[in-house]
C-alpha positions in Angstrom: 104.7 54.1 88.9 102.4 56.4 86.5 100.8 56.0 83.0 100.4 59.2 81.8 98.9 60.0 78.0 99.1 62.9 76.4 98.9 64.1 72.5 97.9 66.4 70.1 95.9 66.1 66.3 92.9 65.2 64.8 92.5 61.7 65.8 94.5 61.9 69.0 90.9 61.3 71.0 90.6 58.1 69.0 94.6 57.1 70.2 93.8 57.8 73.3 90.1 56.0 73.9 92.0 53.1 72.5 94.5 53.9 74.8 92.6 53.0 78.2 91.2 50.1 76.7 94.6 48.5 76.5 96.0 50.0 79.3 92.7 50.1 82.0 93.5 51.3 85.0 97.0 51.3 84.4 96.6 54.4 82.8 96.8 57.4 85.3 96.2 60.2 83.4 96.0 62.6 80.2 95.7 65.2 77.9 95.1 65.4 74.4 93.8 68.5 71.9 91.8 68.1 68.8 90.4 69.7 66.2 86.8 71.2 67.2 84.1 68.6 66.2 86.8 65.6 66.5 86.1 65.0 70.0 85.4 61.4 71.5 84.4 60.5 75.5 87.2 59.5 77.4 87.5 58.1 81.4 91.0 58.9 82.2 92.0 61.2 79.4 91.0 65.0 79.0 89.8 66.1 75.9 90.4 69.4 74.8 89.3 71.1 71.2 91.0 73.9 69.8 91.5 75.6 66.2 92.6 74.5 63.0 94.4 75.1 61.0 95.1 78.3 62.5 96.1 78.3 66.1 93.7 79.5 68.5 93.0 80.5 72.5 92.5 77.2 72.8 95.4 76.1 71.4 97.8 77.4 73.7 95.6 77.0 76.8 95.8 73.0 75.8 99.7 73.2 75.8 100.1 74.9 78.9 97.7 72.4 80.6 99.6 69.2 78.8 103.2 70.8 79.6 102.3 71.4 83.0 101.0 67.5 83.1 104.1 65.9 82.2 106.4 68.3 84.2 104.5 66.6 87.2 105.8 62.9 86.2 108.7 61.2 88.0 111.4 59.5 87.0 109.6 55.8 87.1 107.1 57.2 85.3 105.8 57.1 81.7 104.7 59.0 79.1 103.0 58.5 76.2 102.8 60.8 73.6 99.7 60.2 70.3 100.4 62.4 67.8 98.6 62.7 64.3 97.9 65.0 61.3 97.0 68.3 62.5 99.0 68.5 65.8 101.3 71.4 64.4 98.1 74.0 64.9 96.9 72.2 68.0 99.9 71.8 69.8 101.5 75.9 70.5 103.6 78.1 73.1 104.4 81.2 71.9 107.8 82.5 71.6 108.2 85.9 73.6 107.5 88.8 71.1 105.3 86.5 68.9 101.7 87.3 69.0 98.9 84.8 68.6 97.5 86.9 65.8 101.1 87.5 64.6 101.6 83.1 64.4 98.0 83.1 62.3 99.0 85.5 60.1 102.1 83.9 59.3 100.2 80.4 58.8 97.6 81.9 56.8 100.7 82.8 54.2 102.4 79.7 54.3 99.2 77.9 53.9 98.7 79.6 50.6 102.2 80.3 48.8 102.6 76.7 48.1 104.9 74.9 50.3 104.8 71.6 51.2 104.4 70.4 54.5 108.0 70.2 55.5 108.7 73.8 54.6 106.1 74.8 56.2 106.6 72.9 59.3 110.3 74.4 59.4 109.2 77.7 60.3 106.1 76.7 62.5 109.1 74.6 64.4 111.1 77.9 64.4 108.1 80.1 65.5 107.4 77.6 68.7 108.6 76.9 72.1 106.9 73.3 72.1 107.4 71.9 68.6 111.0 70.5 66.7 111.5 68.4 69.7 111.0 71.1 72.5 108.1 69.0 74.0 110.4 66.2 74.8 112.7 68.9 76.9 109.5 69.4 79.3 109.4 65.7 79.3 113.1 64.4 80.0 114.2 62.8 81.7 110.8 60.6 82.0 110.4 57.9 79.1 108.3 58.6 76.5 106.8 56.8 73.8 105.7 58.1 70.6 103.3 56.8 69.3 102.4 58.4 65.3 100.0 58.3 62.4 102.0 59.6 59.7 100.3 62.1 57.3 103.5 62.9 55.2 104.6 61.6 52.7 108.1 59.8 53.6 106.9 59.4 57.2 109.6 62.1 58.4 109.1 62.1 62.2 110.1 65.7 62.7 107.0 66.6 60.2 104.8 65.0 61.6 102.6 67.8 64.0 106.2 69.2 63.5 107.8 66.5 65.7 107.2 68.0 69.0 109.1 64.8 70.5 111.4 63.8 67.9 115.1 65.7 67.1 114.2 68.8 64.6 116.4 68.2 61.1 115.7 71.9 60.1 117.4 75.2 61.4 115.9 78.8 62.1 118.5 79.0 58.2 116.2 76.7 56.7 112.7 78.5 58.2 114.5 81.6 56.5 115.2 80.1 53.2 111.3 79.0 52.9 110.1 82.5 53.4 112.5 83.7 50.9 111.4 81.0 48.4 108.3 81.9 48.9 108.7 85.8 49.0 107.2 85.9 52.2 109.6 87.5 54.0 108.3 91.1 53.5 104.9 90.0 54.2 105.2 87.9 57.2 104.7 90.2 60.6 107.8 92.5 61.5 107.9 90.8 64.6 108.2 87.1 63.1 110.9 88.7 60.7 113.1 89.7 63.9 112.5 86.6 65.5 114.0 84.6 63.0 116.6 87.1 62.8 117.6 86.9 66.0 117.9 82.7 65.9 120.3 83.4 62.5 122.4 85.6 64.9 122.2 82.7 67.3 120.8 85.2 70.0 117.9 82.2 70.7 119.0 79.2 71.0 118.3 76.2 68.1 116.0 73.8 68.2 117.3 70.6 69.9 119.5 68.2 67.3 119.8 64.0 67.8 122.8 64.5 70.4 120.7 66.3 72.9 120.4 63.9 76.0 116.5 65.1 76.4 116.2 62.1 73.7 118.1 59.5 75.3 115.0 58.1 76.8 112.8 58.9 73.9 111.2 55.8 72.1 
């Protein structure tokens, strides 16, 4: 019934331009953030900058507007979803006791202690309400294609702008672990440390795992 496009990353303008040349007026409508300066005109496809790499106002205004897009779609419609290197930063909901300066302060650590970009992405995943599959619970039960420029090496989907769409492989264990590697867990934000805490406890729930029916019509 609908087309809708929406994304997140540095070159998710370009995926999208390209997007309503192959799908014309087909297409019905869509969001996508990028990274200031990475910006392309679009018709039928909103174009939103925001920070990176740290998360900014922008940022989370972006998400609300893209979550609140696809909650509108129907079940014959479709969705989808460009994602690309960068969408982890452009791509945010805060948790509830997680401040925006809180998240950048955590980013700014992780960014310079030395882990790779699966650590890393582990705790953004774990430090989100949109990413480690989370996006595709605003999305179910409408289809949605992914559609992905890999910049990780291996092409793990749930790394990739920390697989907002795809089942998360890591637990809020494994966010814990890579602050402890990294003896960052005395340095990270009190309020990042009980957050984490409280997903070891199981007081929040996990991110959602391969068996979770919101991916059933996930492509």
């Amino acid at each position: 019934r609908h087309i809708y496009v929406i994304g997140a990353g540095k070159a998710s303008a370009y995926l999208a331009r390209e997007m309503e040349h192959i799908l014309g007026n087909r297409l019905f409508y869509g969001q996508v953030t990028v990274k200031y300066g990475h910006a392309v005109p679009c018709r039928r496809v909103r174009v939103m900058e925001a920070g990176h790499p740290l998360p900014d106002e922008n940022s989370l205004e972006a998400t609300a507007q893209i979550i609140q897009l696809v909650q509108t779609a129907g079940s014959q419609d479709l969705v989808f979803c460009l994602l690309s290197g960068g969408g982890s930063t452009l791509l945010e909901k805060l948790p509830e006791g997680i401040s925006l300066n809180d998240l950048r302060k955590t980013y700014q650590l992780l960014l310079g202690c030395g882990a790779d970009i699966t650590e890393m992405n582990s705790v953004r995943k774990h430090l989100s309400l949109v990413k480690g599959g989370q996006l595709a619970r605003a999305i179910a039960p409408v289809c949605c294609v992914n559609l992905i420029v890999s910049d990780v090496i291996d092409d793990t989907l749930d790394s990739i702008a920390s697989g907002p769409t795809v089942a998360d492989l890591s637990t809020f264990k494994t966010a814990w672990q890579v602050l402890e590697k990294y003896q960052l867990v005395e340095k990270v934000p009190i309020t990042v440390q009980q957050y984490l805490q409280k997903g070891l406890q199981s007081k929040i729930p996990e991110t959602p795992k391969a068996a979770d029916p919101i991916f059933e019509k996930v492509q």
